[in-house]
Steps between C-alpha positions, in 0.01 A plus 500: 500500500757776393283764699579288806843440451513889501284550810731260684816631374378857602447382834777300591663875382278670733624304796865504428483855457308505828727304707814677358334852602419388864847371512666811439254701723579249812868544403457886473320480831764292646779735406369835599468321878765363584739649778764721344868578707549827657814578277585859372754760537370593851506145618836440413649808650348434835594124436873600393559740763393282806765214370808673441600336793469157548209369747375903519150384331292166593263282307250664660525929382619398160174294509319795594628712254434249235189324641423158592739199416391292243303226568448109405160363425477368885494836628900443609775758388730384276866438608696784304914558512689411768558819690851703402781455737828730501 
C-alpha cells in the first residue's frame, strides 16, 4: 500500500514537471518568433530627419524604415495616433 502511494505520488510529479517544461519551451518558442520593431539609432536618424518639418514624411516611408504596421488578430492594422498637425 505505501509502495503505491509512492509510485503515484512520483508520477503525478513526473507529469507536473512535464507539463511545466513543455510550457516554458512553447513560451521560449513563442518569444524568440515574434515580430520585433525596426528601432535603433539608424532608424531614428532617418526617421528624425525626414520630420523636421511637418507633413515632410508619410505613414508610408516611416513604415518602411520601421517595417510593417502592427497588426490585429483579423489581419487589419491597428488604428495608431492621430496624425500631428502644426
Amino acid at each position: 500500500m505505501l509502495g503505491a502511494m509512492r509510485k503515484r505520488k512520483r508520477a503525478i510529479l513526473v507529469v507536473l514537471v512535464a507539463t511545466a517544461v513543455v510550457g516554458l519551451a512553447a513560451l521560449a518558442a513563442w518569444w524568440s518568433s515574434r515580430p520585433r520593431p525596426h528601432i535603433d539609432l539608424a532608424a531614428y536618424t532617418r526617421i528624425f530627419a525626414g520630420v523636421k518639418e511637418p507633413g515632410s514624411m508619410t505613414q508610408a516611408e516611416v513604415e518602411a524604415i520601421l517595417g510593417a504596421p502592427r497588426r490585429r488578430c483579423d489581419g487589419q492594422a491597428l488604428a495608431g495616433p492621430p496624425p500631428l498637425t502644426s
